[in-house]
C-alpha distance (Angstrom), angle and dihedral (degrees) to the residues before:
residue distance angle dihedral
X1 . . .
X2 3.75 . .
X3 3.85 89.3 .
X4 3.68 92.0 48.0
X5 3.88 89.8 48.9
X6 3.68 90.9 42.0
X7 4.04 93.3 55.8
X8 4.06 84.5 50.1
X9 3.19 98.6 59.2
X10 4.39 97.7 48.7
X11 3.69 82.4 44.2
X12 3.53 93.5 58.6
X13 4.73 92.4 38.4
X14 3.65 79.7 51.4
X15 4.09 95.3 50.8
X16 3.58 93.2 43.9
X17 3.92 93.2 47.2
X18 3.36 99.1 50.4
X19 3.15 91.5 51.3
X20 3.53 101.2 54.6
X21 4.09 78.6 53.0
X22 3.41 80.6 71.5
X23 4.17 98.9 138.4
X24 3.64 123.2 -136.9
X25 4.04 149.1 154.1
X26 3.70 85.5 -138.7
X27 3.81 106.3 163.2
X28 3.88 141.6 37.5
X29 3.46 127.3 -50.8
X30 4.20 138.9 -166.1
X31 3.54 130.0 -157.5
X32 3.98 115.2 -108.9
X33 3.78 105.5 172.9
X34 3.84 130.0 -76.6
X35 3.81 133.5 -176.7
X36 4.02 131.2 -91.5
X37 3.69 116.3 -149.8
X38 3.60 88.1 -18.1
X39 4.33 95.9 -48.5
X40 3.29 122.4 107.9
X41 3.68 123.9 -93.9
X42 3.86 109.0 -166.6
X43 3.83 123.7 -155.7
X44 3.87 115.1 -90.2
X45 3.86 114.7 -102.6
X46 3.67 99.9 -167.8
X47 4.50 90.9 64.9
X48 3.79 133.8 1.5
X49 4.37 118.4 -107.7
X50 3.67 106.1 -139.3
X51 3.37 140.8 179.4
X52 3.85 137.3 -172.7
X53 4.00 123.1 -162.8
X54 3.13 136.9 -173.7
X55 3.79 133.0 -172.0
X56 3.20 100.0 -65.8
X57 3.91 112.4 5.9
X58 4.30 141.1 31.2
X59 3.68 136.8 -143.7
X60 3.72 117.7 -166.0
X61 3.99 117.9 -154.5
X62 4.08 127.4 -175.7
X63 3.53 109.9 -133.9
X64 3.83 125.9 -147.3
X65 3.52 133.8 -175.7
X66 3.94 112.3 -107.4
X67 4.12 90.5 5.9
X68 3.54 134.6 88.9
X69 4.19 124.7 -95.0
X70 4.07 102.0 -80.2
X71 4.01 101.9 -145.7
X72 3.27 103.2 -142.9
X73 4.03 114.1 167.2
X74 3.89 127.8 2.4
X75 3.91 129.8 172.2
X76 4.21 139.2 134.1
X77 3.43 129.9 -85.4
X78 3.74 140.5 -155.2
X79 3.87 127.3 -154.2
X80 3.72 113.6 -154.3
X81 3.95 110.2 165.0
X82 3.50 109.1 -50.1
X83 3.87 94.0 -24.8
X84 3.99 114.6 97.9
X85 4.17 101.1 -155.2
X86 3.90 94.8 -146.5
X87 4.21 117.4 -166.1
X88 3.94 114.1 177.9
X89 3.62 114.9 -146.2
X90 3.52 109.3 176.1
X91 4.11 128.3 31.2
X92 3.75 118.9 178.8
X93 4.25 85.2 -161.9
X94 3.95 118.1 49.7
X95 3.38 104.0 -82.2
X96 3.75 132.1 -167.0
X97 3.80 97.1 -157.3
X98 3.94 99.1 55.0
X99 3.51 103.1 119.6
X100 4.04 92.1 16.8
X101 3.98 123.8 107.1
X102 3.35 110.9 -135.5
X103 4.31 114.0 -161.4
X104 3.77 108.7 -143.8
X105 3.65 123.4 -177.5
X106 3.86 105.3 -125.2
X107 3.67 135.5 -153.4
X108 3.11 132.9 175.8
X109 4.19 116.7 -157.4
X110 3.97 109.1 -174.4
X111 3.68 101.5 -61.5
X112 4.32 97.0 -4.2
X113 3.45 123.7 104.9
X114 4.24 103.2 -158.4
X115 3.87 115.5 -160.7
X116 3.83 115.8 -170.1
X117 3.80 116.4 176.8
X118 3.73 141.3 152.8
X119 4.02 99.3 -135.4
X120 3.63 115.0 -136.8
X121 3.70 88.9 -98.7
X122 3.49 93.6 63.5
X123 4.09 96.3 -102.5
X124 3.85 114.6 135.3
X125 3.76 111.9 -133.8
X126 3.60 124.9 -174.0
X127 4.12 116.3 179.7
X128 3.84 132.6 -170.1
X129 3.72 114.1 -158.8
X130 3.85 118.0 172.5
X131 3.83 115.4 -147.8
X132 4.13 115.0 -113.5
X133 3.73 95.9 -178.6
């Protein structure tokens, strides 16, 4: 009985732990400069790229001083290991990855979020975004 009771009682720590394991991008996230096929691509100065996830899907807005949010891109994600499963739903520009997943490796370095892909058109895209909430 005290066996029986004992194995309860992990199963249940191990439950509850992994499911506060649970990994997400939860939060909101700007822009900071990446790399396009291997050259620099420095944050824009002129308006801020953000983008907001939740657990399971992203909308990304351009921000302007003195004008509204501009939604430009939104989709769902999946995070399996250190692969972020990326499916754009919406474009407001013609797009040739709306409807596409796109598997990005993802890190995330204390308050970085690092995308690396290889786009379906064979361009290699590596993205910081630091986390702002």
């Amino acid at each position: 009985m005290r066996l029986f009771i004992g194995c309860l009682v992990t199963g249940v720590l191990l439950s509850v732990m992994s499911f506060q394991n649970k990994k997400s991008l939860k939060g909101t996230w700007q822009f900071c400069g990446g790399l396009f096929n291997g050259k620099p691509n420095a944050a824009p100065k002129d308006y801020i790229l953000q983008r907001k996830y939740t657990d399971n899907s992203y909308e990304a807005n351009l921000l302007e001083n003195g004008q509204k949010p501009y939604k430009y891109e939104a989709g769902n994600y999946v995070l399996l290991a250190d692969t972020c499963l990326e499916t754009q739903t919406f474009s407001a520009q013609p797009s040739q990855l709306k409807g596409i997943t796109v598997h990005f490796a993802y890190d995330i370095q204390h308050d970085t979020l690092v995308l690396k892909a290889k786009l379906p058109n064979g361009f290699i895209e590596e993205d910081y975004w630091k986390k702002t909430k």
